[in-house]
Residue frames relative to the residue before (quaternion, step in Angstrom):
aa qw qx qy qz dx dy dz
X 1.0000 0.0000 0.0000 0.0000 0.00 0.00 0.00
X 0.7761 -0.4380 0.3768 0.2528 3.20 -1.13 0.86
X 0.3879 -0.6217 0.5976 0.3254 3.81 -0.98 -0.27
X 0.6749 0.6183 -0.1870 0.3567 3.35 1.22 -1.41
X 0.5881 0.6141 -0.1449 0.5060 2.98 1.96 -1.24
X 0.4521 0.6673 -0.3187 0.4987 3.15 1.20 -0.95
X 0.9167 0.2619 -0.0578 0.2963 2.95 -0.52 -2.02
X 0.7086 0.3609 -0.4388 0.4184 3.61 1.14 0.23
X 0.5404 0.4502 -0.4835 0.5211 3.51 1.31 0.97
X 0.6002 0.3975 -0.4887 0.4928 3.54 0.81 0.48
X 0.5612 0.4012 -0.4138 0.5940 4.20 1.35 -0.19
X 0.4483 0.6429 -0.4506 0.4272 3.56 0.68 0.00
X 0.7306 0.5412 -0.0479 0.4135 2.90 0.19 -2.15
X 0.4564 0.7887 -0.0557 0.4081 3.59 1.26 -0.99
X 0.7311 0.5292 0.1186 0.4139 2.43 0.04 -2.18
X 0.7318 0.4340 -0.1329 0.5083 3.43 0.80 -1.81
X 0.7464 0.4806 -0.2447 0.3898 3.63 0.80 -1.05
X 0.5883 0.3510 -0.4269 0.5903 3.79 1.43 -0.37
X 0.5812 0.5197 -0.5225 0.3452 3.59 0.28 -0.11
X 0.6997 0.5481 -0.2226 0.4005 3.57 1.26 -1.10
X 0.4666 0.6640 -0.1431 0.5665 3.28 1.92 -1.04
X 0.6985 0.3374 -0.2771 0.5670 3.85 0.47 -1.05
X 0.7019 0.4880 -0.3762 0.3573 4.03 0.57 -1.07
X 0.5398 0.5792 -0.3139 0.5241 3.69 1.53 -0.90
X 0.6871 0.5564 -0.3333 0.3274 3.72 0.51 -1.13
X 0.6510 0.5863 -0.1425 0.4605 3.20 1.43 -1.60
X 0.6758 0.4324 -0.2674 0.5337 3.10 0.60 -1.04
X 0.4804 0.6953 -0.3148 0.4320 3.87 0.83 -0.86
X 0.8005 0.3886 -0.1158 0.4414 3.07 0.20 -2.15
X 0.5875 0.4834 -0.4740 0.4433 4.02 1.00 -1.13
X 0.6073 0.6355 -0.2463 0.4083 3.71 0.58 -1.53
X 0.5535 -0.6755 0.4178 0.2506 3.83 0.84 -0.64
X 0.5430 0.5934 -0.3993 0.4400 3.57 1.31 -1.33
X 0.0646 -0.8203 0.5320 0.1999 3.80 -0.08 0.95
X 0.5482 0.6161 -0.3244 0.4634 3.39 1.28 -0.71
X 0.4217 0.5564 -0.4240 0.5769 4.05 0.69 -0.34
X 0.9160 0.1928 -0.1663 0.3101 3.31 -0.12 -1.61
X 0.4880 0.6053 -0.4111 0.4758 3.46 1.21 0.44
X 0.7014 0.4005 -0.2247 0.5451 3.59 1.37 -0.38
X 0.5691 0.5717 -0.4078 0.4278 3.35 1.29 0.19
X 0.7205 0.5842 -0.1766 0.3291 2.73 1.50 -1.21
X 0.4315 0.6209 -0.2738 0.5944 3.32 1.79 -1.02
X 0.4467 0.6938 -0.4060 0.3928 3.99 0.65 -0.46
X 0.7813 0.3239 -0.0501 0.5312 2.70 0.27 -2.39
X 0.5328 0.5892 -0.4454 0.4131 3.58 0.17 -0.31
X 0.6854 0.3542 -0.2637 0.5790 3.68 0.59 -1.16
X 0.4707 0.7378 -0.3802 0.2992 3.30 0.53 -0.85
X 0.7225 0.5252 -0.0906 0.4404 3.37 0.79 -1.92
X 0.7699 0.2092 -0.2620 0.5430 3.98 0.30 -0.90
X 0.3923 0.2922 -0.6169 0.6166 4.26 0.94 0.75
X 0.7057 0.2563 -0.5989 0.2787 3.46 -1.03 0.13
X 0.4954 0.7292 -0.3433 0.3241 3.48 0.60 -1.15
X 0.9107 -0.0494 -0.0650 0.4049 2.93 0.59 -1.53
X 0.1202 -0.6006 0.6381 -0.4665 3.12 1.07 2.07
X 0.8285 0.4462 -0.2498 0.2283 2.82 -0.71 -2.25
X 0.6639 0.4415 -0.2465 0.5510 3.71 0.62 -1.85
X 0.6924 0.3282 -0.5595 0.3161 3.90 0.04 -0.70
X 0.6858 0.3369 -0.3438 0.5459 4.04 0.38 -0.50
X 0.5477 0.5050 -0.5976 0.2966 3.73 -0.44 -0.13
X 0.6395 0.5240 -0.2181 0.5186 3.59 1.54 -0.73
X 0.6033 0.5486 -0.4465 0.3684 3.59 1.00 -0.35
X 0.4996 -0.5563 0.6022 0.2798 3.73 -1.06 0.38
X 0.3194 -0.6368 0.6712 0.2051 3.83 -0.91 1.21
């Protein structure tokens, strides 16, 4: 398998978990548990500079 393959099923993968991360937060934040939604949120946050560099380490790779 590819690398490229690889790496858009790990931005996939990504992708899926801040979406899952933001639906927990929300729900968290309606619900009150503010602490929950401060640790979801810290999630997404990290979440954001692993994709990044995902993205930059293969945008350099040769197809």
């Amino acid at each position: 398998m590819k690398l490229k393959y690889v790496s858009v099923g790990i931005l996939c993968a990504i992708l899926m978990l801040n979406i899952i991360f933001t639906q927990f937060m929300v729900h968290q934040y309606f619900y009150e548990n503010y602490t929950n939604t401060l640790i979801f949120g810290g999630l997404n946050i990290i979440l954001f500079p692993i994709a990044i560099f995902v993205y930059k380490k293969t945008k350099n790779v040769k197809a």
